[in-house]
PDB file with one MODEL, atoms N, CA, C and O in Angstrom:
MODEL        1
ATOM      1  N   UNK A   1     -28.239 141.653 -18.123  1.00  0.00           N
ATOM      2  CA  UNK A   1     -27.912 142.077 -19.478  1.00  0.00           C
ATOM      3  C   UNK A   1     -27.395 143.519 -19.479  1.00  0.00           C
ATOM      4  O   UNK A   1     -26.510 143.782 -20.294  1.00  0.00           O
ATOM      5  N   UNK A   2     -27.955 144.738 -18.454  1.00  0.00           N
ATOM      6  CA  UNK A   2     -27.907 145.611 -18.673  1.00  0.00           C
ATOM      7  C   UNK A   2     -26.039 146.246 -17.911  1.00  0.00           C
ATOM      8  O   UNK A   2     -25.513 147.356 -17.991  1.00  0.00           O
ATOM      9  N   UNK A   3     -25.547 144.970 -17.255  1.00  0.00           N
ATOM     10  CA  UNK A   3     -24.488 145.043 -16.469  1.00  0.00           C
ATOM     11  C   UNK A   3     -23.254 145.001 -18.066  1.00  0.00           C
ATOM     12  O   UNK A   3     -22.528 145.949 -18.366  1.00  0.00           O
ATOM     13  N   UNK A   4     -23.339 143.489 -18.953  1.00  0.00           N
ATOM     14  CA  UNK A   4     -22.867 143.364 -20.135  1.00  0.00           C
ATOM     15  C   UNK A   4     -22.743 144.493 -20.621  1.00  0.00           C
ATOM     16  O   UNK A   4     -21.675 145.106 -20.614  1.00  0.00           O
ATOM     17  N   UNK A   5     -23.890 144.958 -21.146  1.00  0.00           N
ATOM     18  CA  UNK A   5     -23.918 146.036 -21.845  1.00  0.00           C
ATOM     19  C   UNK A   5     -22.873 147.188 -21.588  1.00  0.00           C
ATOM     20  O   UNK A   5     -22.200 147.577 -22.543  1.00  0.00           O
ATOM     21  N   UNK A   6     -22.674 147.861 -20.095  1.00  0.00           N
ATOM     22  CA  UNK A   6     -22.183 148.820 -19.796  1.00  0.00           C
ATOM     23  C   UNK A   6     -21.032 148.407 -19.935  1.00  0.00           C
ATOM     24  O   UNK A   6     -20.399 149.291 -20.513  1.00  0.00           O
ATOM     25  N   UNK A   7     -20.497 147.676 -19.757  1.00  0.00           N
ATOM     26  CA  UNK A   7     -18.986 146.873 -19.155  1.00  0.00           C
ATOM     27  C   UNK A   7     -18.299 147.036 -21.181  1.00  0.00           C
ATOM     28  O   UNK A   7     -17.292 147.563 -21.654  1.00  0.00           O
ATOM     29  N   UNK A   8     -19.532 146.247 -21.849  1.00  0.00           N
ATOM     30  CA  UNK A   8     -18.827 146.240 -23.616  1.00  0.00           C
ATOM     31  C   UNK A   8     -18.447 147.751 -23.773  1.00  0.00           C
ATOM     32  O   UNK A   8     -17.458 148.209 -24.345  1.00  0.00           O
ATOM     33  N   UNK A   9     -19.537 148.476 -23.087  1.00  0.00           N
ATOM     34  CA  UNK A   9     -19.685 150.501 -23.820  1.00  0.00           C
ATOM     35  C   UNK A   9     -18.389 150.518 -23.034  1.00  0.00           C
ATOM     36  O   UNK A   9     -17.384 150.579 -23.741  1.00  0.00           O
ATOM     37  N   UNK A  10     -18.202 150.479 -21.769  1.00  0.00           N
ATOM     38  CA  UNK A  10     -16.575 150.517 -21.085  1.00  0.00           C
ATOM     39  C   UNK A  10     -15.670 150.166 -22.307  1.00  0.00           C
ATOM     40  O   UNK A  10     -15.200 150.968 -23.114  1.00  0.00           O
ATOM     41  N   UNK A  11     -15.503 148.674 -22.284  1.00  0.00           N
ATOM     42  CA  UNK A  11     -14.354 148.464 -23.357  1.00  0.00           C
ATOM     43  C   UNK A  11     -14.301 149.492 -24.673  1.00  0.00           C
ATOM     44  O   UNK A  11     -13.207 150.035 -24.827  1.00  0.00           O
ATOM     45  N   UNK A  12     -15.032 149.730 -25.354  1.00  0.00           N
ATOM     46  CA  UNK A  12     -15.539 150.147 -26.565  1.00  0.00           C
ATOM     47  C   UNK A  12     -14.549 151.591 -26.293  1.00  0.00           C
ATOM     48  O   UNK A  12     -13.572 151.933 -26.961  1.00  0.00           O
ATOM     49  N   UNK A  13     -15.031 152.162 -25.323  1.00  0.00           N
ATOM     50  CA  UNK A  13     -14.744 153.637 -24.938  1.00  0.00           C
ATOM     51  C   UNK A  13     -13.188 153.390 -24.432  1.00  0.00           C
ATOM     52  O   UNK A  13     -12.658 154.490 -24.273  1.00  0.00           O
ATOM     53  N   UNK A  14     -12.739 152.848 -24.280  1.00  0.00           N
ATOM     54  CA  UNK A  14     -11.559 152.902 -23.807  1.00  0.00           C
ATOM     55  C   UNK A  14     -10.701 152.345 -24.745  1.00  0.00           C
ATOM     56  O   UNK A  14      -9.505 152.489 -24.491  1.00  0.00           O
ATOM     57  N   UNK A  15     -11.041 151.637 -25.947  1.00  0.00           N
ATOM     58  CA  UNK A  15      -9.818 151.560 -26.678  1.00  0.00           C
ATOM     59  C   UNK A  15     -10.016 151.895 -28.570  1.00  0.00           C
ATOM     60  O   UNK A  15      -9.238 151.790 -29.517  1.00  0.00           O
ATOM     61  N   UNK A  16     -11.592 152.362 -28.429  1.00  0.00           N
ATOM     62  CA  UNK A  16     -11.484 152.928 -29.809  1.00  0.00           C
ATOM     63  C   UNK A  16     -11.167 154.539 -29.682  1.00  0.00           C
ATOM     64  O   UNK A  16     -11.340 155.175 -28.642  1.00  0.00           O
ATOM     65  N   UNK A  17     -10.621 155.150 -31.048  1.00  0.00           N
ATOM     66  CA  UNK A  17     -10.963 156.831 -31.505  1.00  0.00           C
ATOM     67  C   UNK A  17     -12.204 156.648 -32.271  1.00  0.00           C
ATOM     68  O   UNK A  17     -12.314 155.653 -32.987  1.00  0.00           O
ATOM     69  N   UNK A  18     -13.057 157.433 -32.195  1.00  0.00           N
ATOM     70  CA  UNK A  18     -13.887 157.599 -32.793  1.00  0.00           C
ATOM     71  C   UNK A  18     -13.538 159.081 -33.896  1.00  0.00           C
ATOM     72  O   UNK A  18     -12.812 160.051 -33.676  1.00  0.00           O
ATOM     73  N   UNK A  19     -14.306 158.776 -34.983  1.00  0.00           N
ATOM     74  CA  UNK A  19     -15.021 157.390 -35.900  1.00  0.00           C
ATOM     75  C   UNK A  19     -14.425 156.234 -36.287  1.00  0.00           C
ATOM     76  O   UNK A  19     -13.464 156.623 -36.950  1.00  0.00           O
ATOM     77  N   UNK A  20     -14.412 155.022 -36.275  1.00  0.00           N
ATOM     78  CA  UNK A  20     -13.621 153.575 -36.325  1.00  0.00           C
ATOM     79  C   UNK A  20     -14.429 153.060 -37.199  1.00  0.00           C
ATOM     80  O   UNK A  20     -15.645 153.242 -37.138  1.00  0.00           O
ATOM     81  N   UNK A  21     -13.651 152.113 -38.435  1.00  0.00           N
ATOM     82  CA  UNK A  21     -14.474 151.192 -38.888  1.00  0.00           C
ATOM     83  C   UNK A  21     -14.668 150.019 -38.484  1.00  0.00           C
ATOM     84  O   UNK A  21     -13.908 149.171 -38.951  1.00  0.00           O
ATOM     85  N   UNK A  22     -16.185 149.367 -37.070  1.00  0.00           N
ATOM     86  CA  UNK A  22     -16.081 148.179 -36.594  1.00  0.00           C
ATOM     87  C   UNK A  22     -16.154 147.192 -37.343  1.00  0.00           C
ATOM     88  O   UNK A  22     -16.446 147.614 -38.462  1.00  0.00           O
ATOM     89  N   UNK A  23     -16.051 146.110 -37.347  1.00  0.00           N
ATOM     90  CA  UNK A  23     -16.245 144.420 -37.869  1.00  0.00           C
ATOM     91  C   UNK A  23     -17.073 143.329 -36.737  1.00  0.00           C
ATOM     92  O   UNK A  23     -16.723 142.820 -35.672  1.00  0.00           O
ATOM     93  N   UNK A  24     -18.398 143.263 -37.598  1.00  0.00           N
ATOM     94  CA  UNK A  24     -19.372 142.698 -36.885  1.00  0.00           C
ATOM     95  C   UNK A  24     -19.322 141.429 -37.965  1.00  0.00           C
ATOM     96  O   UNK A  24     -19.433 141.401 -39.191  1.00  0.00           O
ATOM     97  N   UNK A  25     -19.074 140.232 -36.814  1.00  0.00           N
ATOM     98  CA  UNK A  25     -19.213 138.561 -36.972  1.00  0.00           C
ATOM     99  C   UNK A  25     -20.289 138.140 -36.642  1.00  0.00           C
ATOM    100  O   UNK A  25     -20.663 138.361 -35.490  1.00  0.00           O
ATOM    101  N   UNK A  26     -21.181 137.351 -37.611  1.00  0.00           N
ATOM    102  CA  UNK A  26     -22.433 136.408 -37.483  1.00  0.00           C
ATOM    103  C   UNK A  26     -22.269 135.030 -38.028  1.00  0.00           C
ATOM    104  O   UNK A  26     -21.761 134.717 -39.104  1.00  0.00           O
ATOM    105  N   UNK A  27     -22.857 134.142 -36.977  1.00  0.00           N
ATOM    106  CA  UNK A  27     -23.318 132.987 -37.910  1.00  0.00           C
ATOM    107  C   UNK A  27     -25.101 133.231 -37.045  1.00  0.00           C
ATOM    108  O   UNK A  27     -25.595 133.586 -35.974  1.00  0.00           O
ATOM    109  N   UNK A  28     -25.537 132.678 -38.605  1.00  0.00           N
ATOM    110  CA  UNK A  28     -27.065 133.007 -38.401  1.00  0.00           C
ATOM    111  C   UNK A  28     -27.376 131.749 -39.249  1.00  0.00           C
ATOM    112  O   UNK A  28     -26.566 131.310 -40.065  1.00  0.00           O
ATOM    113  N   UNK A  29     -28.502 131.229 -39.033  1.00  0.00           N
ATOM    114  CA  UNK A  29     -29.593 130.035 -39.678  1.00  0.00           C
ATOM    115  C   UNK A  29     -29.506 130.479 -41.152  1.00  0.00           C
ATOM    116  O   UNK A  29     -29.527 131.703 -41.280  1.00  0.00           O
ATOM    117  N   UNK A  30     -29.422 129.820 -42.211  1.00  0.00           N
ATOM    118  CA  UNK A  30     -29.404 130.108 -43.313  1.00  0.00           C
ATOM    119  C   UNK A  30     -30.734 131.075 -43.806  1.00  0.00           C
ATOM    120  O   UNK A  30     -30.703 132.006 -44.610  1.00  0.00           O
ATOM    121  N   UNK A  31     -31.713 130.627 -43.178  1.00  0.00           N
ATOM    122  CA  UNK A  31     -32.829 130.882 -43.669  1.00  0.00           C
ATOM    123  C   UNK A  31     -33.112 132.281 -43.154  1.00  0.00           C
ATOM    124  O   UNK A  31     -34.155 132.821 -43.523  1.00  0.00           O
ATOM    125  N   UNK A  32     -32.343 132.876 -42.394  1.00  0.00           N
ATOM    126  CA  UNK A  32     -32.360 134.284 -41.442  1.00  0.00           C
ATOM    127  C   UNK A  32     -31.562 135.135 -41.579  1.00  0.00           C
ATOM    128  O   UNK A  32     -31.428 136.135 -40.874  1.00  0.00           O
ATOM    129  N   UNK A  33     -30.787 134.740 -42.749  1.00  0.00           N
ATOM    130  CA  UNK A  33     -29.712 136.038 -42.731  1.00  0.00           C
ATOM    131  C   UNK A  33     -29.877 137.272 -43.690  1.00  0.00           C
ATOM    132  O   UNK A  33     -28.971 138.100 -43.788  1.00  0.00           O
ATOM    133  N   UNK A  34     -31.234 137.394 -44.507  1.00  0.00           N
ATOM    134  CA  UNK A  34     -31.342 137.923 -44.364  1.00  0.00           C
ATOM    135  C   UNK A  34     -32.460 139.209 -43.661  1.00  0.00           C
ATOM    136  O   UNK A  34     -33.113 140.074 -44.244  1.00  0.00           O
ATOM    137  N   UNK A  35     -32.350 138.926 -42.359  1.00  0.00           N
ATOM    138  CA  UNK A  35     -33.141 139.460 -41.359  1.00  0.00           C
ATOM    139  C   UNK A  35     -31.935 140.624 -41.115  1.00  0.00           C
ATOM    140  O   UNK A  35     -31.978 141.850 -41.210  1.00  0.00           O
ATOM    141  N   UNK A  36     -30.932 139.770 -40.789  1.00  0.00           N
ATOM    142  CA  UNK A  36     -29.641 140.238 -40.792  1.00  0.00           C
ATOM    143  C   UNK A  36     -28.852 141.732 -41.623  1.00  0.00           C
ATOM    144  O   UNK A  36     -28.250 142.728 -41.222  1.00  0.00           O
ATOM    145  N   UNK A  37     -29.248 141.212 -42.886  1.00  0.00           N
ATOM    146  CA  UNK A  37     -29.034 142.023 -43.770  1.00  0.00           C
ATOM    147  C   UNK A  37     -29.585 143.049 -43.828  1.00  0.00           C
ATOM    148  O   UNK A  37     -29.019 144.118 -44.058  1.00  0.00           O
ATOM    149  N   UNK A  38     -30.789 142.900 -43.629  1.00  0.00           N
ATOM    150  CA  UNK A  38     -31.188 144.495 -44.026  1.00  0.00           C
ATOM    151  C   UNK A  38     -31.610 145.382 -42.602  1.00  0.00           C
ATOM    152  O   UNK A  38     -32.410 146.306 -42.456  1.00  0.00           O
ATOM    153  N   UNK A  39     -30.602 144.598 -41.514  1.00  0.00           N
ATOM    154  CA  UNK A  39     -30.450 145.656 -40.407  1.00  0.00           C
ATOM    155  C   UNK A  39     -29.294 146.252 -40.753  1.00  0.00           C
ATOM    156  O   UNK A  39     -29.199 147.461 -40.541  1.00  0.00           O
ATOM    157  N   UNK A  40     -28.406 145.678 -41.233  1.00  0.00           N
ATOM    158  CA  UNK A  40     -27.196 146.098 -41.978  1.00  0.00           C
ATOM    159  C   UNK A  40     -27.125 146.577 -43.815  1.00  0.00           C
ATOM    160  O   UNK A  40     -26.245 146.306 -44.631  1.00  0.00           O
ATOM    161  N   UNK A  41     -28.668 147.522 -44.039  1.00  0.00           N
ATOM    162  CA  UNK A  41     -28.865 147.412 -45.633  1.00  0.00           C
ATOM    163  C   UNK A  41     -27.873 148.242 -45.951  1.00  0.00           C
ATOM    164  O   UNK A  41     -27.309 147.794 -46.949  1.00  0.00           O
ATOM    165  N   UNK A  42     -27.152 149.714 -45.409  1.00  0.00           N
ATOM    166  CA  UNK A  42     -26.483 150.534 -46.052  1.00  0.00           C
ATOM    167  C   UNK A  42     -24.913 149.739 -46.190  1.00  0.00           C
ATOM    168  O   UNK A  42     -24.034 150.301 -46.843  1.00  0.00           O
ATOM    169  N   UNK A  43     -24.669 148.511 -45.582  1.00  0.00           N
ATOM    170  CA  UNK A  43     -23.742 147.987 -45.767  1.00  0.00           C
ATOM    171  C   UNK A  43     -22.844 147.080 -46.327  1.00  0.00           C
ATOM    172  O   UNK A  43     -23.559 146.103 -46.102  1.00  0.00           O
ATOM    173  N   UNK A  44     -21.713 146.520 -46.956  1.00  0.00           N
ATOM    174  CA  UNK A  44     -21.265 145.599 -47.777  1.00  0.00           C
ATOM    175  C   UNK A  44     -21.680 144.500 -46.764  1.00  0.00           C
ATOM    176  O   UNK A  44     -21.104 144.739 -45.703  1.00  0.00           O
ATOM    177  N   UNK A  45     -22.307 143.596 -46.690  1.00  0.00           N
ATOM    178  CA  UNK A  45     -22.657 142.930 -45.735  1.00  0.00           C
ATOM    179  C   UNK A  45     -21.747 140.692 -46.906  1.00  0.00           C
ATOM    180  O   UNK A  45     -22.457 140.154 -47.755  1.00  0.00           O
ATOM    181  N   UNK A  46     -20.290 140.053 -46.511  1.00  0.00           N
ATOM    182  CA  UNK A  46     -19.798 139.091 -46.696  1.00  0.00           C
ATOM    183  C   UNK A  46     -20.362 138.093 -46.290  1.00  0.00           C
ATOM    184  O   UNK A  46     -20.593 137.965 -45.088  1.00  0.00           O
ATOM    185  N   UNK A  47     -20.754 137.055 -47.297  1.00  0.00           N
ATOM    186  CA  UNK A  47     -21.124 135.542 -46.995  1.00  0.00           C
ATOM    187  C   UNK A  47     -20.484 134.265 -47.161  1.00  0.00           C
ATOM    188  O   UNK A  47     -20.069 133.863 -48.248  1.00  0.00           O
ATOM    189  N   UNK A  48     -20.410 133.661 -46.134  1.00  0.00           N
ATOM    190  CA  UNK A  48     -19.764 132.542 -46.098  1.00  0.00           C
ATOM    191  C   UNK A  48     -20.596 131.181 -45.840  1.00  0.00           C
ATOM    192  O   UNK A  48     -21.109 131.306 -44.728  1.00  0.00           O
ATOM    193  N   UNK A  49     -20.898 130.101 -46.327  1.00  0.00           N
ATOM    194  CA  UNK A  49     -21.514 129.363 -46.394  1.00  0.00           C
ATOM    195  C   UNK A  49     -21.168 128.251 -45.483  1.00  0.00           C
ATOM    196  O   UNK A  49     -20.043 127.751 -45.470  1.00  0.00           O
ATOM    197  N   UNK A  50     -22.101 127.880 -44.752  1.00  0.00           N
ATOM    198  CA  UNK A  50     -21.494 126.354 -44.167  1.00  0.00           C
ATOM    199  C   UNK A  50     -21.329 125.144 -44.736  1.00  0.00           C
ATOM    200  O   UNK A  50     -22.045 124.872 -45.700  1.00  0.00           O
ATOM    201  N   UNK A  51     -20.518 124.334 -44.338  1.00  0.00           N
ATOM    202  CA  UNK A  51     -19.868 123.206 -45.541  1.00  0.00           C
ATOM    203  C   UNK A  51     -21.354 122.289 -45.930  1.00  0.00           C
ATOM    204  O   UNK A  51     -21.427 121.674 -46.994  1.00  0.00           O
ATOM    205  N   UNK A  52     -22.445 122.295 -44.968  1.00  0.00           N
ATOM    206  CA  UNK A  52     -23.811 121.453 -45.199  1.00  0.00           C
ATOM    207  C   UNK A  52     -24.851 122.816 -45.777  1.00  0.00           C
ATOM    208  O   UNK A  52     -25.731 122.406 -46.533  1.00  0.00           O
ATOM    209  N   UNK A  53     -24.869 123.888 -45.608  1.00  0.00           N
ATOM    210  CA  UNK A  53     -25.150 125.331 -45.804  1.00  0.00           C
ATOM    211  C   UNK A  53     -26.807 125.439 -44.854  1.00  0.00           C
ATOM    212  O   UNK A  53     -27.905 125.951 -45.073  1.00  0.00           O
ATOM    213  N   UNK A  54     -26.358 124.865 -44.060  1.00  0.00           N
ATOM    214  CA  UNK A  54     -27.315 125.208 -42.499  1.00  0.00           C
ATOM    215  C   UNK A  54     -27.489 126.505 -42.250  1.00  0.00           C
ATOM    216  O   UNK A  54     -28.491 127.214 -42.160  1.00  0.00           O
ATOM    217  N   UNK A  55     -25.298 126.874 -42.065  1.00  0.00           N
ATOM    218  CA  UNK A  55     -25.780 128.179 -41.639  1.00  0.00           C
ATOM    219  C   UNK A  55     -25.163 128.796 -42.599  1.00  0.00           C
ATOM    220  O   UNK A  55     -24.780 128.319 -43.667  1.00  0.00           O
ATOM    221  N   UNK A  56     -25.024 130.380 -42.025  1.00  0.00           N
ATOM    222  CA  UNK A  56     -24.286 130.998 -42.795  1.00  0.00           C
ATOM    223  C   UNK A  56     -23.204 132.301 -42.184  1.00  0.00           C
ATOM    224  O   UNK A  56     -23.850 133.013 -41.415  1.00  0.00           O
ATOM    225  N   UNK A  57     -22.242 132.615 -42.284  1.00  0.00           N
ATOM    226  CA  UNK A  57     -21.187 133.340 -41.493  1.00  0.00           C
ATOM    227  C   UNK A  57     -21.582 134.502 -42.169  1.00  0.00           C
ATOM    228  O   UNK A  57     -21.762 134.406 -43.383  1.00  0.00           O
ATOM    229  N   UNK A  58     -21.747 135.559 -41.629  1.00  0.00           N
ATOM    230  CA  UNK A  58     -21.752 136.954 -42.009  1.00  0.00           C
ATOM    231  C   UNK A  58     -20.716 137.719 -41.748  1.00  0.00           C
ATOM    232  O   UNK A  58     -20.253 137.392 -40.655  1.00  0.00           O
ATOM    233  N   UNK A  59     -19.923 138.888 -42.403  1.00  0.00           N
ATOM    234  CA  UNK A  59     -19.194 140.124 -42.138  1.00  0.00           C
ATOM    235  C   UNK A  59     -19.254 141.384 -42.320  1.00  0.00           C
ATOM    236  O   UNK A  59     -18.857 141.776 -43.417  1.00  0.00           O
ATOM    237  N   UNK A  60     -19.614 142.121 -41.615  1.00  0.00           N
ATOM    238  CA  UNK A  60     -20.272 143.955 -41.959  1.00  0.00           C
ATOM    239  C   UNK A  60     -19.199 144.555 -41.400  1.00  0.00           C
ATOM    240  O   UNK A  60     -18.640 144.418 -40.312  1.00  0.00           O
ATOM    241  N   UNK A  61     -18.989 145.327 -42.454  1.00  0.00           N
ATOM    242  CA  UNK A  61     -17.936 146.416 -41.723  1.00  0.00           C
ATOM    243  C   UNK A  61     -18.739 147.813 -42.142  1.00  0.00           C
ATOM    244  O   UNK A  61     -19.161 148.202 -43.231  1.00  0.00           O
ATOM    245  N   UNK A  62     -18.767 148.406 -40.801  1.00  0.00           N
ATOM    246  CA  UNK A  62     -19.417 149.528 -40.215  1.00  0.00           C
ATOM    247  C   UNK A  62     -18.510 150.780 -39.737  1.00  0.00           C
ATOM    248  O   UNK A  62     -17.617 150.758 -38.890  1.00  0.00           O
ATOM    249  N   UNK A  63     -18.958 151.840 -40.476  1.00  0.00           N
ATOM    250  CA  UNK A  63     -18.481 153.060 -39.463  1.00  0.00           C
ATOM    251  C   UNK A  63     -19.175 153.579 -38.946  1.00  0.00           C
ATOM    252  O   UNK A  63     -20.322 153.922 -39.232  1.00  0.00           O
ATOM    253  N   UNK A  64     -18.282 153.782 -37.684  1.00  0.00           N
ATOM    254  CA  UNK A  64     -19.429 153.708 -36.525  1.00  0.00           C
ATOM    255  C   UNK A  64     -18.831 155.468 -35.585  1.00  0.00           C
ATOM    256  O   UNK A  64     -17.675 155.563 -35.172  1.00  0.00           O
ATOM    257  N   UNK A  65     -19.422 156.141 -35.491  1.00  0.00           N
ATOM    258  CA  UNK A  65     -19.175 157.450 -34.695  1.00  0.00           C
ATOM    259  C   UNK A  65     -19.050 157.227 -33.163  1.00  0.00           C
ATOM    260  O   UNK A  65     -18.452 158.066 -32.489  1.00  0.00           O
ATOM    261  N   UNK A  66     -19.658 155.992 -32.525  1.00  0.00           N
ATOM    262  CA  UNK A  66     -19.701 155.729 -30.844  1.00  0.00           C
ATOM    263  C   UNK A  66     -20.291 154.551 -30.409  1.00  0.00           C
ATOM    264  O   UNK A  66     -20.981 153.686 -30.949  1.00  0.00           O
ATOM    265  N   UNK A  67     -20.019 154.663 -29.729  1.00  0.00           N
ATOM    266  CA  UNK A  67     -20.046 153.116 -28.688  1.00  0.00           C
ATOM    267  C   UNK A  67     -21.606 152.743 -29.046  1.00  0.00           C
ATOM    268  O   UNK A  67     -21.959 151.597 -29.323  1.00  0.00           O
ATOM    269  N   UNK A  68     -22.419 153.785 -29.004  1.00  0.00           N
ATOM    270  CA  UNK A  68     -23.834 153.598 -28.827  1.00  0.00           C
ATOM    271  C   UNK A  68     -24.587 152.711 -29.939  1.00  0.00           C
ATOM    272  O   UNK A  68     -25.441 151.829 -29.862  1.00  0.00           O
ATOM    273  N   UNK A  69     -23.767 153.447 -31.218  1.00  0.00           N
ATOM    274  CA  UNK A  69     -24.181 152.554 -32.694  1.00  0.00           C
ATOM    275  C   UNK A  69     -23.703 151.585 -33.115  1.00  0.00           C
ATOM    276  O   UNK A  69     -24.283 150.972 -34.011  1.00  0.00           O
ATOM    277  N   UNK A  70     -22.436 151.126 -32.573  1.00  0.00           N
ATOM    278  CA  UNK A  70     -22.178 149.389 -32.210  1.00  0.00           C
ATOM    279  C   UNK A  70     -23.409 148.595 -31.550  1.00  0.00           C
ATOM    280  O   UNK A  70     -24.046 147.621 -31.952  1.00  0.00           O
ATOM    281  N   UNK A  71     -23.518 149.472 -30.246  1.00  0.00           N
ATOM    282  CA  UNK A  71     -25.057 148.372 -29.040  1.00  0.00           C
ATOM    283  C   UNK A  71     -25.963 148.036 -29.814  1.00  0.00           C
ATOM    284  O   UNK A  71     -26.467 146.928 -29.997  1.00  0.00           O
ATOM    285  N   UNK A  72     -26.216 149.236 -30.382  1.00  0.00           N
ATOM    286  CA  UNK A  72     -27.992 149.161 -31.066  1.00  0.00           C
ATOM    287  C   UNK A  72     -27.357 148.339 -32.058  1.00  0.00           C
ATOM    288  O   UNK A  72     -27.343 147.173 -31.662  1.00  0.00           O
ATOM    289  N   UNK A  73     -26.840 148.471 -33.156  1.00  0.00           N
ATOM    290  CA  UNK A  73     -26.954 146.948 -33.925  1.00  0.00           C
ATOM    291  C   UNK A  73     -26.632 145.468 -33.021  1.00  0.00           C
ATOM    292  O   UNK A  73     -26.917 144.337 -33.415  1.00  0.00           O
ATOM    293  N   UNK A  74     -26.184 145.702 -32.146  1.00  0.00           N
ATOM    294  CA  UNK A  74     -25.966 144.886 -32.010  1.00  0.00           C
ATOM    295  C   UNK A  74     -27.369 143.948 -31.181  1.00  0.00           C
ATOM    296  O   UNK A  74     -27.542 142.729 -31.184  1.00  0.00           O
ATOM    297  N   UNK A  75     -28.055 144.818 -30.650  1.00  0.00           N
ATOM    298  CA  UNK A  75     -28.710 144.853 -29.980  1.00  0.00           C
ATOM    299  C   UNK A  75     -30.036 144.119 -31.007  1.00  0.00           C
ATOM    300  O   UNK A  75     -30.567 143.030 -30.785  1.00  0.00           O
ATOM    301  N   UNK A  76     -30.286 144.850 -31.892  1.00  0.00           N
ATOM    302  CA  UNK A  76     -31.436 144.739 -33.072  1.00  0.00           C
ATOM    303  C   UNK A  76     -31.120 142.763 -33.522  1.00  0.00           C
ATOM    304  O   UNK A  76     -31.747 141.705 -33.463  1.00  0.00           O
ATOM    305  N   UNK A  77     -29.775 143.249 -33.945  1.00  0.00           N
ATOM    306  CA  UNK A  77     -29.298 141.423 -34.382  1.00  0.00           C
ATOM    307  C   UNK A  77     -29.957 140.207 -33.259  1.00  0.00           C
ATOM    308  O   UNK A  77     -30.562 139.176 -33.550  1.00  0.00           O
ATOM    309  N   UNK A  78     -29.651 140.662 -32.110  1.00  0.00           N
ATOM    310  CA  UNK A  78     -29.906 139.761 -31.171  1.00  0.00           C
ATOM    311  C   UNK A  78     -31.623 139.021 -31.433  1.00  0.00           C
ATOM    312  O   UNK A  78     -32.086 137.990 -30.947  1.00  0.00           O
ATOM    313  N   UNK A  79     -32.269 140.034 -32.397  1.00  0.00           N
ATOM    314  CA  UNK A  79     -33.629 139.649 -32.430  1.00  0.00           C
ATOM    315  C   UNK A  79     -34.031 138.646 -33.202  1.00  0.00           C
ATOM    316  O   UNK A  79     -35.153 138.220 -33.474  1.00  0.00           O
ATOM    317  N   UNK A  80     -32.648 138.235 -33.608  1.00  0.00           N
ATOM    318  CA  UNK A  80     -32.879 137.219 -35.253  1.00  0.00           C
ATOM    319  C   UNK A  80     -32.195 135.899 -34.289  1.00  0.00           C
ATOM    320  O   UNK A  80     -31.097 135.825 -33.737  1.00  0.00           O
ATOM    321  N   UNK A  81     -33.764 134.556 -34.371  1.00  0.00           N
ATOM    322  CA  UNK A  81     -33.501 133.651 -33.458  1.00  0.00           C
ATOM    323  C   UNK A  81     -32.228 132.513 -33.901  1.00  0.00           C
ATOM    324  O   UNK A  81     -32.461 132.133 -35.048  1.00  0.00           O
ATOM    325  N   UNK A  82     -31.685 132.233 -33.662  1.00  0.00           N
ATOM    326  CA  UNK A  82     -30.907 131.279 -33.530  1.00  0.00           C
ATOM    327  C   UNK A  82     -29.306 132.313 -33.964  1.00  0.00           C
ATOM    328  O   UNK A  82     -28.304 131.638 -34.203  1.00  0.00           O
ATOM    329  N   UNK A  83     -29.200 133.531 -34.022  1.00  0.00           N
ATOM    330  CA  UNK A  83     -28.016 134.069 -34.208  1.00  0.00           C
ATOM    331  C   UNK A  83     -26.711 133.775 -33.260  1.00  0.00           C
ATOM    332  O   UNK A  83     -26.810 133.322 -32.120  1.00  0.00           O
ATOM    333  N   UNK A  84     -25.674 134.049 -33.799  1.00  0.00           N
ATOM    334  CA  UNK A  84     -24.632 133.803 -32.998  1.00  0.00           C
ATOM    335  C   UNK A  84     -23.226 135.007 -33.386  1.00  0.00           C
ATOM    336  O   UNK A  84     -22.413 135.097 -34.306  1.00  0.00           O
ATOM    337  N   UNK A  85     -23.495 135.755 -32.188  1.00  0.00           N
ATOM    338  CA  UNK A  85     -22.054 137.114 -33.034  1.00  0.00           C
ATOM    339  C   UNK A  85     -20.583 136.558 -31.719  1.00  0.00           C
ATOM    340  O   UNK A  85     -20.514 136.234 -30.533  1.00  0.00           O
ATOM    341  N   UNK A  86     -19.898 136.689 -32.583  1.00  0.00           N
ATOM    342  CA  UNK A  86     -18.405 135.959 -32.752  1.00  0.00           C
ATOM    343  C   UNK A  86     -17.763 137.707 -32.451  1.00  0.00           C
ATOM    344  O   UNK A  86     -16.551 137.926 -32.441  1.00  0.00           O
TER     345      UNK A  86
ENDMDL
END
């Protein structure tokens, strides 16, 4: 995991300027998004429903100062079970 990690902070660092506004993609269990949400509370956080509404598609757009505050959310999300970032 910790190989991923460095390799994304690589990409990250090599083709953003910082400060950037990122776009973070979820589909999460309906029943979990908002776990989701309020890791993302300071944010407009978009919902999209699944056609049976199982799940649900999320969109946060984040400004982000460095590579580091992309990981950690991203990182935190990973804790919400059945998530899936796109």
């Amino acid at each position: 995991m910790e190989d991923k990690i460095e390799s994304f902070r690589l990409k990250l660092e090599a083709v953003t300027v910082w400060p950037t506004l990122y776009m973070f993609k979820f589909i999460v269990p309906a029943e979990d998004k908002d776990k989701v949400k309020d890791i993302f509370n300071s944010h407009e956080v978009k919902e999209r429903p699944s056609r049976n509404g199982k799940y649900v598609s999320l969109t946060i757009h984040m400004l982000a100062n460095s590579a580091e505050q992309i990981i950690d959310k991203y990182l935190e999300t990973y804790k919400v079970k059945g998530i899936i970032a796109l």
